[in-house]
C-alpha positions, 0 to 999 in steps of 0.5 A, a space after each residue: 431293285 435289289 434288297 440288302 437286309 440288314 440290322 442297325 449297329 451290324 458292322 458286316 451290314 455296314 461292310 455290305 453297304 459300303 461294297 453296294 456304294 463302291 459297286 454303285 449299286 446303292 440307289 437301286 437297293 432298298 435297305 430293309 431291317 430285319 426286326 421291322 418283320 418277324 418274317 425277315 427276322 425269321 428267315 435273317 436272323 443269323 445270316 445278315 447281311 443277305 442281299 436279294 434280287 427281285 427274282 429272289 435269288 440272294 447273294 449271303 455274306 461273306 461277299 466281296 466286289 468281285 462277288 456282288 458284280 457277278 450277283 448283279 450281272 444277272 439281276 440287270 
């Protein structure tokens, strides 16, 4: 499972998603909204989006396809 941590209305999250669409990566990620966590909002605030594996790595923006295939080969 993969984490996109995103906010509403933040177009390079919408950018983030539409390269997980593409990928065919957004059924296995689950989209969590920074301010829903002062944790999240904390550590995401001014780095959105993030994108997190379940070891904990992350993949931060900019990315691109060729990015985000790599990142994903090592969280099969």
């Amino acid at each position: 499972m993969l984490t996109l941590f995103h906010t509403e209305g933040c177009h390079l999250c919408e950018e983030a998603w539409a390269l997980l669409e593409t990928a065919g990566l957004a059924a296995r990620t689950r989209r969590c909204d920074i301010l829903d966590d002062a944790a999240w909002l904390e550590a995401y605030r001014t780095r959105i989006p993030v994108l997190r594996d379940d070891t904990g790595r992350e993949l931060g923006w900019p990315f691109d396809l060729a990015d985000l295939r790599r990142f994903t080969a090592f969280s099969s």
